[in-house]
C-alpha positions as CSV (number, residue, x, y, z in Angstrom):
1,X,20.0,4.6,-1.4
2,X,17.8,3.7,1.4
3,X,14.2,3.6,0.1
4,X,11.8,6.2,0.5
5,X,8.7,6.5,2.7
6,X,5.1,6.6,0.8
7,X,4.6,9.8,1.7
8,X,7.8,11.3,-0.3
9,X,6.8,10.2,-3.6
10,X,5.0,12.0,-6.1
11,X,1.2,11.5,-6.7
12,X,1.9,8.9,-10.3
13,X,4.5,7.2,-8.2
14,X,2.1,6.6,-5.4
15,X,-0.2,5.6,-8.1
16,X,1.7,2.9,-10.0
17,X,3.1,1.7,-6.2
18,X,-0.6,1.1,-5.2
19,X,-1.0,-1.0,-8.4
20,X,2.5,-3.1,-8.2
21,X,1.3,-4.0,-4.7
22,X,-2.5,-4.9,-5.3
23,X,-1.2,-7.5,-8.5
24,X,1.7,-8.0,-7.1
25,X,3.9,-7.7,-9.8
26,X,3.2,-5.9,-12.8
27,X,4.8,-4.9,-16.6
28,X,4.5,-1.0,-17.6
29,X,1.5,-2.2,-19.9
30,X,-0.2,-3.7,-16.5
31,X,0.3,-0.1,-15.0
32,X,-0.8,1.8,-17.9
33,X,-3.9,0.0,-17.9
34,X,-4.9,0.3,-14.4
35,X,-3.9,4.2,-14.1
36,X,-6.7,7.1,-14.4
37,X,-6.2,9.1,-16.6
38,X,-2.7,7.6,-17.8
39,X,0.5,9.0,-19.4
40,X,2.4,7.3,-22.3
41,X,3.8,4.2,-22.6
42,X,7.1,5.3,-22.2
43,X,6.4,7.9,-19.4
44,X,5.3,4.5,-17.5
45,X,8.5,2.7,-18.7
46,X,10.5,6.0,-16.8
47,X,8.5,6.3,-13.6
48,X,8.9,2.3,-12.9
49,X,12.6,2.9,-13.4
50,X,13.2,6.1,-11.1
51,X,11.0,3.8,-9.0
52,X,13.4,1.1,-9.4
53,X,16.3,3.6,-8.8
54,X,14.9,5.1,-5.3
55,X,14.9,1.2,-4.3
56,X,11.2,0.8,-4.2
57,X,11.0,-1.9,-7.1
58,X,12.9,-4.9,-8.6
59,X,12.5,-6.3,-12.0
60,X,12.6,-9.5,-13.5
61,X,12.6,-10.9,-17.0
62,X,9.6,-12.6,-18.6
63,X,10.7,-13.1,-22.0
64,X,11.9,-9.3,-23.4
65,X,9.7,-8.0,-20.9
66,X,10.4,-6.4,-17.2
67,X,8.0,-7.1,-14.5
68,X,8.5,-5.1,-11.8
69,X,7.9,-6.2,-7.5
70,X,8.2,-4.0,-5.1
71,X,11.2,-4.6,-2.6
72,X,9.4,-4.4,0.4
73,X,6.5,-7.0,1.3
74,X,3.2,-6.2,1.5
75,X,3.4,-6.5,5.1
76,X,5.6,-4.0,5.9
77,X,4.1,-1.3,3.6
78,X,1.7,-1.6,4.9
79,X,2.7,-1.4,8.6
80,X,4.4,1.8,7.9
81,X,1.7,3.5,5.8
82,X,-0.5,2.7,8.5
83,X,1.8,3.9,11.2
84,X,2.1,7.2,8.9
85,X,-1.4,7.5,8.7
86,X,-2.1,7.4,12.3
87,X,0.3,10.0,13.3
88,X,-1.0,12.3,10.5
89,X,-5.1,12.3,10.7
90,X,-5.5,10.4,13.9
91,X,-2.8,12.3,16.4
92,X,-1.3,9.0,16.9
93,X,-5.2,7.6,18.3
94,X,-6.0,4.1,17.6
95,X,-9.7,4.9,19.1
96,X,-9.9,7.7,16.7
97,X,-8.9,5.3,13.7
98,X,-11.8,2.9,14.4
99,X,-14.0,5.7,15.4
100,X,-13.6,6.5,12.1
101,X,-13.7,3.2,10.6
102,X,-17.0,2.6,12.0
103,X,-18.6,5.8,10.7
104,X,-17.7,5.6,7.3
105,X,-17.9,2.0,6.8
106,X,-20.9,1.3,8.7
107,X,-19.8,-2.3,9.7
108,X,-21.7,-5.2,9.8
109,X,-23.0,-7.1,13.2
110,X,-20.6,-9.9,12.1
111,X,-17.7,-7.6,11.7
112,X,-18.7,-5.7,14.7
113,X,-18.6,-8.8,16.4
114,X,-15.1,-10.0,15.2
115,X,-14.0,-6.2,15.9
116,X,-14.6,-6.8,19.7
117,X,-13.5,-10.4,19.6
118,X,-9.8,-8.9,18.5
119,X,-9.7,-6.0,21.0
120,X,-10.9,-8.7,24.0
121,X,-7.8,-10.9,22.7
122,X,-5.5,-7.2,22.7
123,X,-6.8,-6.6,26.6
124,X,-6.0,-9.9,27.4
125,X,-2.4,-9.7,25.5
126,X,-3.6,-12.4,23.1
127,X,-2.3,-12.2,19.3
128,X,-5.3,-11.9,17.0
129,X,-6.8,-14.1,14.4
């Protein structure tokens, strides 16, 4: 089954995604823990498999215990959501992305400064960093 876009899953799944990508791997107790407002125990145990079923996650052992990574790297996750995201909010509009970056994150001079430093190297077909 080819795996699913962000957008398709359900608000939990998105939820317990968010925290297998932030530790980086994570048991059902590492999810329960970081979820608001969470389920039961075993309600975690069956979201990380259907998870594992729509190819989003792999386990491993550690000991008795599965501990679950997503199948896709960071990298690319986040590459798509962000490519979802701008066609969604931002009609496909870098500028409007960073508008809105800038307004809600009030940036400082030093950022502002490295902001402009990356879209000078993007004029000039540099790669960034």
């Amino acid at each position: 089954m080819e795996a699913q876009t962000r957008s398709e899953l359900s608000r939990r799944e998105r939820q317990i995604m968010d925290i297998v990508y932030r530790r980086g791997k994570a048991t059902a107790a590492d999810v329960l823990d970081d979820l608001p407002d969470p389920p039961t125990y075993s309600a975690v145990r069956a979201a990380l498999r259907l998870l594992e079923e729509k190819g989003l996650l792999n386990h491993e052992m550690d000991g008795k215990r599965y501990v679950y990574l997503p199948t896709t790297p960071r990298t690319q996750a986040r590459t798509t959501a962000l490519r979802h995201l701008l066609r969604t909010f931002f009609n496909g509009s870098p500028e409007q992305v960073v508008n809105a970056l800038i307004e809600d994150s009030q940036p400082s001079p030093a950022e502002l400064d490295r902001l402009a430093k990356l879209i000078e190297q993007a004029r000039n077909g540099e790669e960034g960093q």
